[in-house]
Structure formats: C-alpha cells, structure tokens
C-alpha positions as CSV (number, residue, x, y, z in Angstrom):
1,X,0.0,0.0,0.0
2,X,0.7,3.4,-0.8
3,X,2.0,5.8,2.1
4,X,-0.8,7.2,4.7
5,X,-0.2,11.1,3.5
6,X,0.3,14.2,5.5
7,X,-2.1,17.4,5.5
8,X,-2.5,20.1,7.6
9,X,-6.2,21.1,8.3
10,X,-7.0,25.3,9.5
11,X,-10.5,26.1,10.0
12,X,-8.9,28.6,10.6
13,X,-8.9,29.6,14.0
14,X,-7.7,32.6,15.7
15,X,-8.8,34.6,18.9
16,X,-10.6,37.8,17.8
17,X,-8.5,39.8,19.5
18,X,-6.0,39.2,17.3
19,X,-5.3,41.7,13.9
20,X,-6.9,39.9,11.0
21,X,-4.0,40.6,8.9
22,X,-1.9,39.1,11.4
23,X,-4.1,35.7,11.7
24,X,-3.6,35.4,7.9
25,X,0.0,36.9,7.8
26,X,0.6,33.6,10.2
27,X,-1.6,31.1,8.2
28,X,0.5,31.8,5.3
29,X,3.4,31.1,7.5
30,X,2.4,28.0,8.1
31,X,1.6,27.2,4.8
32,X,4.9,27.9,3.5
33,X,6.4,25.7,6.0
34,X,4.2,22.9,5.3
35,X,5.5,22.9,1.7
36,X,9.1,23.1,3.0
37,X,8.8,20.0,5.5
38,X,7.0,17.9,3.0
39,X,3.5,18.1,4.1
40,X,1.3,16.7,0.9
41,X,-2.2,18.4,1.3
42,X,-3.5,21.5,3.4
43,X,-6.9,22.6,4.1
44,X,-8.6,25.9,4.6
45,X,-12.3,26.2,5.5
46,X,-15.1,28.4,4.4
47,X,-16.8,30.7,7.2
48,X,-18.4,34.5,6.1
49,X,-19.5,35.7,9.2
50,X,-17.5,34.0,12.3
51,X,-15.4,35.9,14.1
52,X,-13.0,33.3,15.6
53,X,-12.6,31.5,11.7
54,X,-11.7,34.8,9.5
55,X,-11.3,33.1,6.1
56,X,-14.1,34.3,4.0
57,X,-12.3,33.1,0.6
58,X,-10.6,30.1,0.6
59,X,-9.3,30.4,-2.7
60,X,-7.8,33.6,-2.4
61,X,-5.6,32.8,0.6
62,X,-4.9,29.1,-1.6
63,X,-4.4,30.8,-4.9
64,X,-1.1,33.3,-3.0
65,X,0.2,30.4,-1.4
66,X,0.4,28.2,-4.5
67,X,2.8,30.8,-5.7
68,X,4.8,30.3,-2.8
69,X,5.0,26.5,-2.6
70,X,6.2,23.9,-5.0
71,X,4.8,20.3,-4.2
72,X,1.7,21.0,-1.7
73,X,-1.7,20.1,-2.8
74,X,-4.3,22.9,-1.6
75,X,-8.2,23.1,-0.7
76,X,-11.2,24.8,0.2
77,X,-12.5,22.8,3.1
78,X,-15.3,22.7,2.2
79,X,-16.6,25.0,-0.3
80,X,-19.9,26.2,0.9
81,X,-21.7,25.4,-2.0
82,X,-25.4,26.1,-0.6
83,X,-24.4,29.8,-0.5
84,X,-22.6,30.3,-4.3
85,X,-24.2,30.1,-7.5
86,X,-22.9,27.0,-9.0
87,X,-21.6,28.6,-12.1
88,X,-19.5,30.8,-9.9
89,X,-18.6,28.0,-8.0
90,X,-17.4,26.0,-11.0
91,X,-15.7,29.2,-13.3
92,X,-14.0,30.1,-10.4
93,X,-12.3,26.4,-8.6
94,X,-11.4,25.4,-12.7
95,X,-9.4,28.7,-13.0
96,X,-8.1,27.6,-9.6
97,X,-6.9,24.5,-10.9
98,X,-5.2,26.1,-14.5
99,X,-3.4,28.4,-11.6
100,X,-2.0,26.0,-9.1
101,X,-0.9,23.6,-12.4
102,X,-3.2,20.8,-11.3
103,X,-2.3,21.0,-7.4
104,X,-6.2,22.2,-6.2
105,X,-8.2,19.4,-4.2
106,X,-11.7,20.3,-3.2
107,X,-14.2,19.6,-1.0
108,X,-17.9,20.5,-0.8
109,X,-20.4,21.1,2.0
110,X,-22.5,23.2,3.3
111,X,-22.5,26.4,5.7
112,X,-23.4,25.6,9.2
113,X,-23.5,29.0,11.4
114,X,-26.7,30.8,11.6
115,X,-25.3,34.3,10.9
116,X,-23.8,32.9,7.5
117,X,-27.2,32.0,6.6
118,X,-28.9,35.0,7.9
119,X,-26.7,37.2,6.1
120,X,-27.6,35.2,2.5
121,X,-30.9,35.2,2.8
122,X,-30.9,31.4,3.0
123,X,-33.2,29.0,4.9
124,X,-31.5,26.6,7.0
125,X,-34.0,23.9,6.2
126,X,-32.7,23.9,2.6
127,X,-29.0,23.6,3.0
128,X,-28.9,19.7,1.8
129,X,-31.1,20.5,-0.8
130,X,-29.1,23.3,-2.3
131,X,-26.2,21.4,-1.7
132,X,-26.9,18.4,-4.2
133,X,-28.4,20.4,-6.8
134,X,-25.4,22.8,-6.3
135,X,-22.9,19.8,-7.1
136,X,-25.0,18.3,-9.7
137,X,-24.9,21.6,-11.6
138,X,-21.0,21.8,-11.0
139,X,-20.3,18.6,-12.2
140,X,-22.5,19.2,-15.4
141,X,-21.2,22.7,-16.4
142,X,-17.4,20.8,-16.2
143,X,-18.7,17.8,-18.2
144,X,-20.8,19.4,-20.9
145,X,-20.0,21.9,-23.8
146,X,-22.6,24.6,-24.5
147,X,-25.7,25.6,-25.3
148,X,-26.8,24.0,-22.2
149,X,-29.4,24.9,-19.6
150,X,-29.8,23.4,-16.1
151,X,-32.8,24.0,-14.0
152,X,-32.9,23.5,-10.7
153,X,-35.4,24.7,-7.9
154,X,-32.8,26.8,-6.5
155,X,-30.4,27.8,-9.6
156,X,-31.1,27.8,-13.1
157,X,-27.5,28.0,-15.2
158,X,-28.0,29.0,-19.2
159,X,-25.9,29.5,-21.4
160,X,-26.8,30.1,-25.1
161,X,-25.1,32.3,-26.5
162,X,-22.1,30.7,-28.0
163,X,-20.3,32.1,-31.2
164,X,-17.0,30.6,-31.9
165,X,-15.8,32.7,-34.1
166,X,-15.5,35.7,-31.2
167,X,-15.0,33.3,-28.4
168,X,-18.7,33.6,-26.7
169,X,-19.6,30.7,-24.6
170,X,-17.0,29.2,-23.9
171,X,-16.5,28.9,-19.3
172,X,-12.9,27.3,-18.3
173,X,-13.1,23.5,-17.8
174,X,-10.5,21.9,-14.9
175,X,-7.0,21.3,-15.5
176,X,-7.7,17.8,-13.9
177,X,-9.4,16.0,-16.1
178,X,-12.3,15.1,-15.3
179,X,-12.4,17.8,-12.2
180,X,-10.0,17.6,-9.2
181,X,-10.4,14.9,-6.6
182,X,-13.7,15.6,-4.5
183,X,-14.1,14.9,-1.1
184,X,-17.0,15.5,1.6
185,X,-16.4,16.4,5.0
186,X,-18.5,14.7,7.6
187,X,-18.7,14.4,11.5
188,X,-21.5,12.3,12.4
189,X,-22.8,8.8,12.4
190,X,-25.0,6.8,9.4
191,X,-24.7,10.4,7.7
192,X,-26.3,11.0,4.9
193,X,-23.3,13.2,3.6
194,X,-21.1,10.0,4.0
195,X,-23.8,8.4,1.4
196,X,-24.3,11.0,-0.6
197,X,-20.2,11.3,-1.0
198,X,-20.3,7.6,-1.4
199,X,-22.9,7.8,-4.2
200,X,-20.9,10.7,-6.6
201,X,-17.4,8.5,-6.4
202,X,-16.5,11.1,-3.9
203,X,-13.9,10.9,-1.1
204,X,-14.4,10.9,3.0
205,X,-13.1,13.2,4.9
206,X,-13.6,12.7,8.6
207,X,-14.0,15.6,11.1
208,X,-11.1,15.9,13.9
209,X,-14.1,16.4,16.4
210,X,-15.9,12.8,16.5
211,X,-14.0,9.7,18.4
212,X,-12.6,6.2,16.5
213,X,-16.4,4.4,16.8
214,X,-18.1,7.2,14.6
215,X,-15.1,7.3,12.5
216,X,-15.2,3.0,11.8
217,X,-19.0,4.1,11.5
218,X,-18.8,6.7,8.9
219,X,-16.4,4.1,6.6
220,X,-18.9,1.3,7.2
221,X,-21.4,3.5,6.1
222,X,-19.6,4.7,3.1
223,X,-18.5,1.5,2.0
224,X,-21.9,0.0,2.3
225,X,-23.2,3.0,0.0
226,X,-20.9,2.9,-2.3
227,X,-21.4,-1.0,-3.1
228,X,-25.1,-0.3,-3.5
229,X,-24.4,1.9,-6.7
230,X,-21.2,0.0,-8.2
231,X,-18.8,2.4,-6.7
232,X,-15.6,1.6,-5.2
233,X,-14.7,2.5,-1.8
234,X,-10.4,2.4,-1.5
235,X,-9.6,3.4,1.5
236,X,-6.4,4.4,0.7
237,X,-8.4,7.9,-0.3
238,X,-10.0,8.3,3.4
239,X,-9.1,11.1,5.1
240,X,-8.9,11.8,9.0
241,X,-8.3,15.1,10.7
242,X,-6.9,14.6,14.3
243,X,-5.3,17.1,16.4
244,X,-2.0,16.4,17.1
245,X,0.7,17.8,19.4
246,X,4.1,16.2,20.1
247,X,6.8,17.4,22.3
248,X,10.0,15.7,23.9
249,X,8.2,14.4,26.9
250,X,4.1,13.7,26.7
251,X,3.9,15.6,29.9
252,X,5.5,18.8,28.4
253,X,2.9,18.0,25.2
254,X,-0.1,17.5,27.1
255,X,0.7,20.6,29.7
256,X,0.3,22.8,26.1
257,X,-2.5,21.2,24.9
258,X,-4.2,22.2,27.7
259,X,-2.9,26.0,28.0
260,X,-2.5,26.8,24.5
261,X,-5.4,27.3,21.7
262,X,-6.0,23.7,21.4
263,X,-7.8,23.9,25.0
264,X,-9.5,27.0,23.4
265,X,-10.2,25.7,20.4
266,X,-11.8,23.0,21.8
267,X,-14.3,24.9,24.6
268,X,-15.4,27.4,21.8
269,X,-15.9,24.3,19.5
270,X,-17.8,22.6,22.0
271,X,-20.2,25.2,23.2
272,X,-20.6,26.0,19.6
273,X,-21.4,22.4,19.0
274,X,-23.2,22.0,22.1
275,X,-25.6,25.5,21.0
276,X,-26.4,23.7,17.8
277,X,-26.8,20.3,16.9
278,X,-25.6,19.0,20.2
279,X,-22.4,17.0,21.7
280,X,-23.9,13.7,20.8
281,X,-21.9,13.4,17.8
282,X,-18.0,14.1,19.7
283,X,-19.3,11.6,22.0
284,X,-17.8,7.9,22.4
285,X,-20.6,6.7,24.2
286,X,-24.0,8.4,23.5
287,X,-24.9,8.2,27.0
288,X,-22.3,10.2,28.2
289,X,-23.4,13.4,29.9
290,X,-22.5,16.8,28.2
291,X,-20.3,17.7,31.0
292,X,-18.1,14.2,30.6
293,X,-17.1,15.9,27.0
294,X,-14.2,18.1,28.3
295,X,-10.5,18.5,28.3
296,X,-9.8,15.2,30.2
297,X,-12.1,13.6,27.5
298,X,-10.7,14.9,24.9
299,X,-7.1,14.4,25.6
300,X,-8.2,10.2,26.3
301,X,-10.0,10.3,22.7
302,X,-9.8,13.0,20.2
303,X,-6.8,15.0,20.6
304,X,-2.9,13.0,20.1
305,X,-0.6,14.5,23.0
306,X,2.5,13.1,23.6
307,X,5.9,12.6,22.7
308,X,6.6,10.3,19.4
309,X,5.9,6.7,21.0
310,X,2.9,7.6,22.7
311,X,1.8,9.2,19.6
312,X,2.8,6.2,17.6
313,X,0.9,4.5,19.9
314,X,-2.4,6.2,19.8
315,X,-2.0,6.4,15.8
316,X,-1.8,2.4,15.5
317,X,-4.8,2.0,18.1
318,X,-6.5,4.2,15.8
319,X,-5.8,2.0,12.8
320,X,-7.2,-1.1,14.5
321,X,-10.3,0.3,15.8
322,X,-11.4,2.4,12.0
323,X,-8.7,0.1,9.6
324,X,-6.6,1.7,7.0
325,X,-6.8,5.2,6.0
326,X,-5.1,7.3,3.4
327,X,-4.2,10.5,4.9
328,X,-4.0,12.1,8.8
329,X,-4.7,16.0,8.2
330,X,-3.4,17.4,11.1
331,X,-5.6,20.2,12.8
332,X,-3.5,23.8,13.3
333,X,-4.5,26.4,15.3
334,X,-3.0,29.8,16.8
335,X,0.1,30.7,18.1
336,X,-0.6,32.6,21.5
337,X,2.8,33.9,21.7
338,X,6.6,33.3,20.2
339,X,7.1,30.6,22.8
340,X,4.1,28.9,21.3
341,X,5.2,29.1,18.1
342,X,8.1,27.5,18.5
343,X,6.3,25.0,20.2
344,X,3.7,23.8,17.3
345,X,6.9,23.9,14.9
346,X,8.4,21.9,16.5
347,X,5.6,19.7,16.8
348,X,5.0,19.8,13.0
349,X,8.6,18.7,12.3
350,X,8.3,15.6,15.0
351,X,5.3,14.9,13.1
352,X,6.6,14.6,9.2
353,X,10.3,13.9,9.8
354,X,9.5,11.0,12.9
355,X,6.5,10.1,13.9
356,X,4.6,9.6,9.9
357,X,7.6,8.0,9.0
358,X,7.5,5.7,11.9
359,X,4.1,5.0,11.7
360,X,4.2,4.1,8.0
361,X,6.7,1.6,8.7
362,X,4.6,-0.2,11.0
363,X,1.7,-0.4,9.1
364,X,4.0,-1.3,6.2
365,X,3.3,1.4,3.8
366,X,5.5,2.3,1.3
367,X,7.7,5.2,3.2
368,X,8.4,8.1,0.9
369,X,5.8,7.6,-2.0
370,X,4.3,11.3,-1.8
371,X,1.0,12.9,-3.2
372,X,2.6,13.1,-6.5
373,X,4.0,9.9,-7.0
C-alpha cells in the first residue's frame, strides 16, 4: 500500500482579538512551512460571518500560497456550495486549478453557522437540498459543452449564447481531467453526507471532532453505500483530521495542549457544537453526559498528545479500531505567543520527519511515496 499522506487542516482559527492581517499573515506562515517539510495536502475552511474562523475566501488565501510553494496540494475545506451560484462555483475552482498547475483538491459542504445563513438570505431547512443540486450543476457545467441549460429549484445555469468565431460561450473547464479529486467532510454517524459522498465516487473526509467508533462508522457506512451503486470504496483515499501535538516528553505536550489554543479551540468548538446540533456526535458513548465531553475527555479520545511513542501508539490503536486510512490532516490552530510558536513547529517537524515516517513503517506502507507519486 501506498504511504498514509500528511495534510495540515486550519478552520482557521484565531482569537478575535488578534489583527486579522496578522491571523492570515501567520496562516501563510504556516503554509509555507508545510511545503518546505513535505507536508502533501492542506486545508482551509469556508466561514463569512465568524469571528474566531476569519477566512471568508478560501481560494484567495490558496491561490497566494500556491505561488509560494512547489509540491503541496491545496483546498477549500469545504466550499460552501449552498451559499454560491454554482456557475460561480465551478468558473472560479477550474481557474483555480489552470493556476495552481493541477495542485487544487476540493471539498464540498454546506455552511453551518446561523449568521452565514442570515446574512444570505438562505433558509436553514434547505441547505442539503441546495447542496446536491449545487454539485450536480457543477459537475455538469465541467462535463458538458454549451448551449446547455440546467434547471434547478434553487439555480437555473444557461448559457446560449455561443459564437466561436468571437469566443462567446465558452466557461474554463479543470486542468484535472475530469475535475479535481472531490471529497465531503463529515462528523457524524450513518450520515447521509457520507452516502451522498459515497454515491458521486466522492472521497471521506472525517471531522477531527468525532472519536474512533463514529469514524469506523462513517467508513462502514460509506462502503456500504458505495457497493449499492457499483462504486468503489479504497480506502487508501479516506481522510482523518486529528489534532495532534508532540513534544520531547508527553507531559510537556499535554501541559500545552491544555494551555494553549488547542484547550481553546476545543471549549469554543464545544459550546458551539453543544448551541447547535448538540455533543452527541463528539461523544464515544451516547450516553455520556455533556459535562463528561471536556479536556480530560478529549485528551483520552480525540486529541494526540504526547511525545513520538505515545503518539505512535495512539496512531496504530487508531488504525485497528477504524482500519486503513489514506491520509492524517493534522488540525493547526493559533500561536498565543513566540514561545508557542516555536512550540507547534516543533511539533509539526516531529510529526513529518519522525513520527509519519514511523508510523508508515509499522503499518508497512510504502515510506516516501508522496501525493505526487
């Protein structure tokens, strides 16, 4: 088997305190070191109207790092496709892709925050719905040469008015042929974005806040879906977001994880979670009570802190509880201070240049085979 990659996931998350151009002055930081240390995807999510996730456009922040960076692969995580019209959508990612020379990976979802959808226009109730149709129209606007027209009971995309003699009609199609790889991100058990991923040939992408039982769930489900239209589910495509912190000593890693903005991360994202569609779905055992899902809770399940061998450790008992997966996208969040920064550089070096390597060896994986190879 092919390596298990390495990606680096930002929602992204700051404190709001901090200057904006700052939070994305240090995201591009980080970007650029990822390249350098080897790091084979990266991830950027979609919010409009959150202050502690300032990204509004993905693909802007993407499209000045590709620039800067030679072997990365880059994406949108996900692109809110409920709140785009899918000829925007689809004009602007295959430009995206002629740009970054056939680096781009995608992913698709929908917009979860109230405010995002308040500030649209958009009923809440509709999101899935807009969703498909959004994708459908995507796909079909990449796959089809004009005059076409797709009508939808949310979008209607025409185009008639072709004349190739001045060049009329004619939208970009994807470097990547047929459209670069697609995956769906998802966070909760028997999902129906896990079968609606598994039913397009799209790839899972598994949230960093849900434990190993709704992660073997969610590939169950996907391979179950998959088989019932003729689609293939290789797991060598799955990917797992995890947070991840390494150190020298798994006391010194754990005493940061539960100072630094992984402990913050982690109380906004839960009362966040907990405001909207409730904890059940970071749970390990639904009957847990909501305040069992804390720090000590997390640190036992979801979050990897520790020095190398304990994180070894924790990777492998991952692997036997969900079985193989292609890629470990490792969550970033802020630096609180220089000290800190240090601190999670350090901790993505242990993580490429030991602790991947290591663990591909034990699951004998091929070591070295990268995203491009």
């Amino acid at each position: 088997m092919h390596s298990v990659k390495s990606g680096i996931f930002i929602m992204p998350f700051h404190h709001p305190s901090k200057d904006l151009a700052q939070c994305h002055d240090e995201d591009m930081e980080l970007a650029i070191r990822s390249d350098e240390l080897g790091v084979d995807e990266f991830w950027v999510g979609e919010h409009h109207t959150l202050s502690w996730e300032p990204i509004v456009s993905p693909e802007m922040f993407i499209a000045a790092v590709f620039r800067q960076t030679k072997q990365m692969r880059m994406g949108p995580a996900p692109v809110l496709v409920n709140m785009h019209h899918p000829a925007q959508v689809a004009n602007r990612l295959a430009f995206l892709d002629h740009f970054s020379h056939g680096r781009l990976e995608l992913a698709v979802g929908f917009g979860g925050a109230p405010s995002d959808f308040e500030m649209y226009g958009q009923d809440p109730k509709q999101m899935h719905s807009r969703m498909a149709e959004a994708i459908d129209m995507i796909l079909n606007i990449w796959s089809s040469d004009p005059p076409y027209e797709f009508n939808g009971e949310h979008w209607t995309v025409k185009l008639k008015s072709v004349n190739e003699e001045l060049g009329y009609g004619y939208p970009p199609k994807p470097y990547q042929k047929p459209h670069p790889p697609i995956s769906v991100p998802v966070s909760s058990r028997n999902s129906g974005s896990v079968k609606a991923a598994a039913h397009h040939g799209f790839q899972l992408f598994s949230h960093s806040i849900i434990p190993a039982d709704v992660l073997k769930d969610q590939w169950d489900t996907y391979e179950q879906a998959a088989l019932e239209v003729g689609n293939s589910a290789d797991r060598s495509t799955w990917k797992i977001a995890r947070t991840i912190f390494l150190a020298d000593t798994t006391a010194e890693a754990e005493k940061r994880a539960r100072t630094n903005s992984i402990e913050t991360a982690y109380t906004h994202l839960t009362g966040a979670i907990k405001a909207g569609p409730g904890l059940g779905i970071m749970k390990q055992d639904l009957s847990m009570s909501d305040s069992e899902v804390n720090m000590d809770y997390f640190i036992g399940e979801q979050i990897i802190a520790g020095d190398v061998d304990t994180a070894l450790d924790r990777l492998l008992r991952l692997w036997e509880e969900t079985g193989p997966f292609g890629a470990i996208d490792v969550m970033s969040f802020d630096w609180d201070n220089d000290d800190d920064k240090r601190a999670w550089n350090y901790s993505m070096e242990l993580f490429n240049k030991e602790l991947l390597p290591r663990f591909n060896q034990a699951v004998g994986a091929e070591v070295g085979v990268t995203a491009s190879d």
